[in-house]
C-alpha positions as CSV (number, residue, x, y, z in Angstrom):
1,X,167.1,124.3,103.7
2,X,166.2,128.1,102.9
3,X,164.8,128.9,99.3
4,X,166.5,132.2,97.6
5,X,164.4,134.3,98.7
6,X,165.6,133.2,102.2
7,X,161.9,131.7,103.1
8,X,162.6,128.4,105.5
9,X,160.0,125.6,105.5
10,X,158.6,125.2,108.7
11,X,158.3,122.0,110.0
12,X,154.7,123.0,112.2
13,X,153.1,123.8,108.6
14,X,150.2,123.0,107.6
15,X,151.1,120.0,105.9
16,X,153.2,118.6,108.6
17,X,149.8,118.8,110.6
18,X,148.7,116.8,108.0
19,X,151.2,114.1,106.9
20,X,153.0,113.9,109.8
21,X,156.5,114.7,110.7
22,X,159.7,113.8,108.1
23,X,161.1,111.3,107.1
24,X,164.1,109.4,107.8
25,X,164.7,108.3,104.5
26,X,168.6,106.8,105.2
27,X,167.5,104.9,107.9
28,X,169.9,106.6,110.3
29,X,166.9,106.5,113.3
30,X,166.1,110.7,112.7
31,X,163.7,112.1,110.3
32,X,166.2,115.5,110.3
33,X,165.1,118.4,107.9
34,X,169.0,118.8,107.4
35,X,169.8,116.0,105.8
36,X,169.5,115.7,102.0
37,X,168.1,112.3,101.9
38,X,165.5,113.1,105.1
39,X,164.3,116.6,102.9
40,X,164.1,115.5,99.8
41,X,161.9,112.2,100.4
42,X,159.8,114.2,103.4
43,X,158.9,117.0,100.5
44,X,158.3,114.2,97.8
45,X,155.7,113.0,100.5
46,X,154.5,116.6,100.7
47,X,154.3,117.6,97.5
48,X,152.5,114.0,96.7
49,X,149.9,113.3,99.4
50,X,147.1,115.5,98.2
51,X,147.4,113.7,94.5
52,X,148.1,116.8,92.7
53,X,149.7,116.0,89.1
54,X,153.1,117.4,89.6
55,X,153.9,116.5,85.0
56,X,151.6,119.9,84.6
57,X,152.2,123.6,86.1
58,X,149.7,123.8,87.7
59,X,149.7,121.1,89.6
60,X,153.1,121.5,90.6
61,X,152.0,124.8,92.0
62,X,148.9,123.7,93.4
63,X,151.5,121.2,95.1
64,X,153.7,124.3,96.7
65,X,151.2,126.0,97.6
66,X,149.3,123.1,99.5
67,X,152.7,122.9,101.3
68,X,153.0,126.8,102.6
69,X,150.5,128.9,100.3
70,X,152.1,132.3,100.9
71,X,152.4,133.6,97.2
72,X,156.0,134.7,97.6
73,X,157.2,131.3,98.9
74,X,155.3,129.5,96.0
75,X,157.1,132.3,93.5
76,X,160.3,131.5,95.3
77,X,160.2,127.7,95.2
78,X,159.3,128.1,91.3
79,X,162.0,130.3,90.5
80,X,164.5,128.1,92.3
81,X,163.1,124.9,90.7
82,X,163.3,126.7,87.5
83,X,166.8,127.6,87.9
84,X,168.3,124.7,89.0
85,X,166.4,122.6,86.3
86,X,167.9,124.7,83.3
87,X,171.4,125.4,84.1
């Protein structure tokens, strides 16, 4: 799952450390970072645990950056998000 700026999550990240591994959110027996379902309910986790308020800016950035906090990682995921929530 690489963002646009061609940044892949890693799965030893600080946060993984922290929550745990993925999740295997169809139930198929593998947590797999390549499956759609597995991703996108492991980041929800992510993106969650620390209780930032992801309704404001800043706490959706605070969120990205508690998952990797390398500024052009946060700037990519934002730009992405951005994109693919106005077109």
């Amino acid at each position: 799952m690489a963002t646009s700026g061609g940044t892949e999550p890693s799965v030893r990240c600080s946060s993984s450390r922290k929550h745990g591994q993925g999740v295997d959110a169809d139930g198929d027996g593998a947590a797999d970072p390549n499956d759609l379902d597995d991703a996108a309910q492991t980041a929800a986790r992510y993106l969650c645990a620390d209780g930032h308020d992801l309704a404001s800016r800043q706490g959706w950035i605070d969120a990205i950056a508690g998952y990797n906090h390398r500024e052009d990682y946060v700037r990519a995921v934002a730009e992405e998000t951005n994109r693919l929530t106005l077109s």
